[in-house]
N, C-alpha and C positions, 0 to 999 in steps of 0.2 A: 445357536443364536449368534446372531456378527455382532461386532464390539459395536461399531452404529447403530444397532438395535438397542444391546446393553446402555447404551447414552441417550437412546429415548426413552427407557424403561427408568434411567436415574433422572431426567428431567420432569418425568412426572410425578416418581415418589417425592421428588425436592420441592414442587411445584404444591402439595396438598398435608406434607408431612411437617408444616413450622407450626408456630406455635399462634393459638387461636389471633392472642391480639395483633396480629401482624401481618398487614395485608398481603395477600399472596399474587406475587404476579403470574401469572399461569402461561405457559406458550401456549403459540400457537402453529399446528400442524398440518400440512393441505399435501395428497399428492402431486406432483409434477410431471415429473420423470418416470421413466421406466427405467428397474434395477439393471446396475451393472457392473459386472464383477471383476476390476485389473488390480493392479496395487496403489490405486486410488480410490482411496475410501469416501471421501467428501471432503467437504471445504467449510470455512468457517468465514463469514461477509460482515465485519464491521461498517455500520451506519454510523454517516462523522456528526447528525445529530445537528441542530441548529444552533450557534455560537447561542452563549447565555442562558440558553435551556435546560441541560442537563440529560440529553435526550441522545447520549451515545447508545446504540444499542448492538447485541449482537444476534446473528442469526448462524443456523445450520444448515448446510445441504448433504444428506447422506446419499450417496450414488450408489448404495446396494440394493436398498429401498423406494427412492425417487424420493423421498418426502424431504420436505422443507419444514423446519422448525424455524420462529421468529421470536426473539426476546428471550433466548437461552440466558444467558445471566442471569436477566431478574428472575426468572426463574429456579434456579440455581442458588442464589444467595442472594435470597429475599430481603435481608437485614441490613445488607450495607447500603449507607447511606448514598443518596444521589446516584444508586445504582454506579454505571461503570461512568459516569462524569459530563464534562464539558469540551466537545468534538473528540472524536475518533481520528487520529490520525495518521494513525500506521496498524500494521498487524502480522506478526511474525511466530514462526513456532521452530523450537531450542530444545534441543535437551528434554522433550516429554514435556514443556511448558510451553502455554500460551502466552505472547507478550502484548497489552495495547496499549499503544502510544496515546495518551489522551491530553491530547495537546494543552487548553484553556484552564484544565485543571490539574495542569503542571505533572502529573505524575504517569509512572510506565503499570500498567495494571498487570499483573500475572497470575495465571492460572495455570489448573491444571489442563491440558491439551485434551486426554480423552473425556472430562467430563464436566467440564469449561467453569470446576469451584477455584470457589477464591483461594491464593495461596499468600497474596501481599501486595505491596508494593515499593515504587521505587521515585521518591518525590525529584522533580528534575523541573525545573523553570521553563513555562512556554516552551516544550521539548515538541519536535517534530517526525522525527522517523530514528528507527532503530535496523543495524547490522549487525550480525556477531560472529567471532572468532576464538578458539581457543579458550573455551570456558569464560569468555566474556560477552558482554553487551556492550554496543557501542550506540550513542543516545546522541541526536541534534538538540542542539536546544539553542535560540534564539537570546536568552541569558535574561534582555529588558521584559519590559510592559509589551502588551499587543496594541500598539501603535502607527499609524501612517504618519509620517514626520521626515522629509529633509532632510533635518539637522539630528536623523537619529545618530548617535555614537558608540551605542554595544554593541562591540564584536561578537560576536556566537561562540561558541564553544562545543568540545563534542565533551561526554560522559566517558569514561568508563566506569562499565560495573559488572562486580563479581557476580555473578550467576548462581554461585552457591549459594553466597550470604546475601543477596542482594542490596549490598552497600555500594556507593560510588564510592571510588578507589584512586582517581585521578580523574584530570581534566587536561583537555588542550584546546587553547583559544586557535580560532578560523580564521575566515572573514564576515562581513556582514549577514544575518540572518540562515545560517545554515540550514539547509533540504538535504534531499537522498544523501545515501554516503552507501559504499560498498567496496569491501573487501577481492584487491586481488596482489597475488603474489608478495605478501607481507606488507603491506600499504593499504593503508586505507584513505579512498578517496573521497571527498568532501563536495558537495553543489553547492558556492554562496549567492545567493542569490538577492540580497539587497533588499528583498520584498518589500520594505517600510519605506524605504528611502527613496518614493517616488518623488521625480523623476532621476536622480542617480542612484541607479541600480551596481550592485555587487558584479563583475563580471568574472569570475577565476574558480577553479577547482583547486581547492586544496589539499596536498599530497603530505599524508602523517606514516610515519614509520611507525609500525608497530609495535616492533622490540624497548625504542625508548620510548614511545610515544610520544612522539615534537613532531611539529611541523618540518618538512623541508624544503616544500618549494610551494607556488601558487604558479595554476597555468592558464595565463589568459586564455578565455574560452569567447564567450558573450554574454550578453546584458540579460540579469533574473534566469540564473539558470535554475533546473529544478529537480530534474531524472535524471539516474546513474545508473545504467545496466553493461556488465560485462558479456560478454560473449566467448564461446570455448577456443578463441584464436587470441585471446587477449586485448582483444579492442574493448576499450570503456566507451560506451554513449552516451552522452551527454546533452540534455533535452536546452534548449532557453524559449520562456515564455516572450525575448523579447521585451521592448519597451510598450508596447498597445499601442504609438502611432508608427514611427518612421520605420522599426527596425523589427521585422517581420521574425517571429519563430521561426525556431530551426530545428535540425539534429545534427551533432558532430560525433566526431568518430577520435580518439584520445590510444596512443600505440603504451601500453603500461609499460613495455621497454624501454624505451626513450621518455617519455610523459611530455610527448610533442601533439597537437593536434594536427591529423594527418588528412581526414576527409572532411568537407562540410553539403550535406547529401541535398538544402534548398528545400526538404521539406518539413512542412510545421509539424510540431508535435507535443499533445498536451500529456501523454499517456503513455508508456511501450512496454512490453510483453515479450519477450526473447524466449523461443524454444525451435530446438534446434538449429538451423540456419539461417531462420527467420524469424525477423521482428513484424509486429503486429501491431500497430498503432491507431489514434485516433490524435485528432486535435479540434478543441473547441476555441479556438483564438478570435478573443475580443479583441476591438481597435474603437479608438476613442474618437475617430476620424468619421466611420461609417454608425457608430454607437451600434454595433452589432455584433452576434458571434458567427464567424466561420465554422463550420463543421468540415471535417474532410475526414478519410481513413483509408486507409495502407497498409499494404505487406515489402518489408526490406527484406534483400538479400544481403545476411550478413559477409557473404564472400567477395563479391561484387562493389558492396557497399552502395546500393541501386534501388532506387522505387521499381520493381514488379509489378505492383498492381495498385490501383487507386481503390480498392475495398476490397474488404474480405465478406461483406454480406450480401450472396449475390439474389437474396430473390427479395429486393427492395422494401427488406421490413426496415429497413434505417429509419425512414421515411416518419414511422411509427415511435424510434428515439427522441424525444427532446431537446439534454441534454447528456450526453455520453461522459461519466466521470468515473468509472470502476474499468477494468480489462484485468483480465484473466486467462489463458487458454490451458487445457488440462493437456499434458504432455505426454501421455498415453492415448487419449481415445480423438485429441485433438479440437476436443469441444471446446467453442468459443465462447466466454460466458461476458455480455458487454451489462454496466448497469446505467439506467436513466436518472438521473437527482432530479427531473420533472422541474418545477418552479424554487425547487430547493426549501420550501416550507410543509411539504406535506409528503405524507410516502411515495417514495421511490419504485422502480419496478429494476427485476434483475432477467434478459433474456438470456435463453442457450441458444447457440447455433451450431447444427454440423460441422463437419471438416469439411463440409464443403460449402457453406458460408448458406446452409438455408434452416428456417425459426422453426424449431423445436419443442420450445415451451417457454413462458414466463411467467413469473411471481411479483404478487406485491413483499416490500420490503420495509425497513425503519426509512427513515427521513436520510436522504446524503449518502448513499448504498455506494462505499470505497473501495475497500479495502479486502482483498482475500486472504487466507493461508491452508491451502492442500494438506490435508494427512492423509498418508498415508502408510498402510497395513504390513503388505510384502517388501521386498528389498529389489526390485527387478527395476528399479527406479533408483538411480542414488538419494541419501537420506539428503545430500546438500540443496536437490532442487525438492525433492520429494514435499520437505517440513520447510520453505520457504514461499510467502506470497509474491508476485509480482514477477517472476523469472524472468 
């Protein structure tokens, strides 16, 4: 039996085995997929869940089996309360641990990776995405209230925390509302992106040394920036949402050597996916001029630093997306997994597509379908991109 088996087999007994007075939340299981066997096991898709609700949920995909399981948590650890919280928003795996950012309800949720029980958690204020290094976690957090405001003044700050004991352990203030952040070459870099402070938005990356943990420099980039993906040549990318009227999305290109911005490629991007030589993006960019969103999506050459191609879905199921707010590509078999947040109130759908950008299959999903993180089995895959969402 494959361990993705074992983890549907502990889903069910968790699912029927608590205790009478305690309502059981049961998954739910459909197949998909046809099994496939690399050192990719499947993937684990946090739904961010409607602000105020409590409606984070998580789901499963096992790729040895094809099957989709939906509401693994509650499933899993029927008793905690508000289940896994308010929005979902990040999702990462450490060390044999699941980590979920659960933004609204301030705290990082941890599990266990193969069979998604509870282990603890980690309270952290309006925190937003998590990186980690060296037996630690590194945590965004926003610091204030969830607020639109001007005249906001809380600097953000990043966390750290021990992974062991999962205590925070230090802090280092940013700039405004801090997004992605990721680790390269003993630095970690930081997205401020201002989000509250409409219309002055954050414009700079900031660069923390690792060893003492301080700040040391901020690199003007542009306005509400928000994704940080490195690449195996050392370029960081760096997404900005832009202001929504005059100052159009973008993506830049950041030399971690120097920590100079070296390329700026002209195209928007709400999303990116980096494997191998190539990024895979989409962008949904709203503008408060047209009151509409832009869709568009793209394959970059990371060598080049070059639009290729204006989509990666070539037998016009796009058409059939809504809104595009998850991206994923499996780095073995190359499958493209994009998801729909639809009106954002009601379940989501999650498609696959081939390497060669044609529909496969799709599933319904929780509400706000974000966030992935791959596990995987064998080691023919490094463990760094293997146990990491977003690559």
């Amino acid at each position: 039996m494959s361990r993705n088996s074992v983890f549907l087999v502990f889903l069910l007994l968790a699912a029927t085995s608590c205790r009478e007075e305690v309502e059981v939340f049961r998954p739910e299981t459909e197949q998909v997929g046809q099994p496939e066997y690399t050192s990719v096991d499947g993937f684990f898709l946090l739904n961010e869940g409607n602000m105020g609700s409590n409606k984070a949920t998580l789901d499963y995909y096992d790729c040895t089996t094809g099957l989709y399981t939906r509401n693994v948590y509650g499933a899993v650890n029927p008793t905690v309360p508000k289940e896994l919280g308010d929005v979902g928003n990040d999702l990462k795996i450490y060390g044999g641990r699941l980590y979920a950012v659960i933004n609204c309800s301030g705290k990082v949720e941890v599990m266990d990776a193969r069979t998604a029980r509870r282990i603890g958690q980690v309270d952290i204020p309006n925190c937003r995405y998590i990186a980690f290094n060296g037996g630690h976690a590194y945590v965004t957090s926003y610091a204030g209230p969830v607020e639109i405001n001007p005249d906001y003044r809380q600097k953000g700050y990043v966390a750290k925390v021990d992974t062991a004991t999962l205590r925070v352990v230090a802090t280092c203030e940013v700039g405004f509302q801090p997004d992605e952040l990721e680790v390269v070459g003993g630095k970690l870099y930081v997205a401020n992106s201002g989000g509250y402070m409409v219309p002055s938005y954050e414009n700079t990356v900031s660069v923390i040394d690792l060893e003492t943990f301080t700040e040391t420099k901020r690199i003007p980039v542009a306005p509400n920036l928000h994704r940080l993906r490195a690449d195996r040549y050392g370029t960081l990318w760096v997404s900005s949402r832009g202001d929504y009227r005059t100052v159009p999305s973008n993506l830049f290109c950041i030399d971690t050597r120097t920590d100079v911005v070296t390329d700026t490629l002209g195209t928007a991007c709400s999303n990116l996916c980096v494997v191998g030589d190539s990024i895979y993006l989409y962008s949904t960019e709203w503008s408060y001029v047209t009151m509409d969103n832009a869709v568009t999506y793209g394959v970059v050459d990371v060598r080049t630093k070059s639009l290729v191609t204006d989509r990666f879905i070539t037998d016009g199921t796009e058409a059939e997306i809504k809104m595009p707010y998850g991206l994923m590509v499996n780095p073995v078999t190359r499958d493209i997994y994009v998801t729909d947040a639809r009106n954002y109130v009601s379940p989501g759908t999650l498609y696959c597509f081939g390497a060669d950008g044609r529909y496969k299959w799709s599933v319904r999903t929780g509400d706000i379908p974000a966030h992935f993180a791959l596990v995987g089995q064998r080691k023919t895959v490094s463990p760094s991109r293997m146990l990491n969402a977003d690559f």
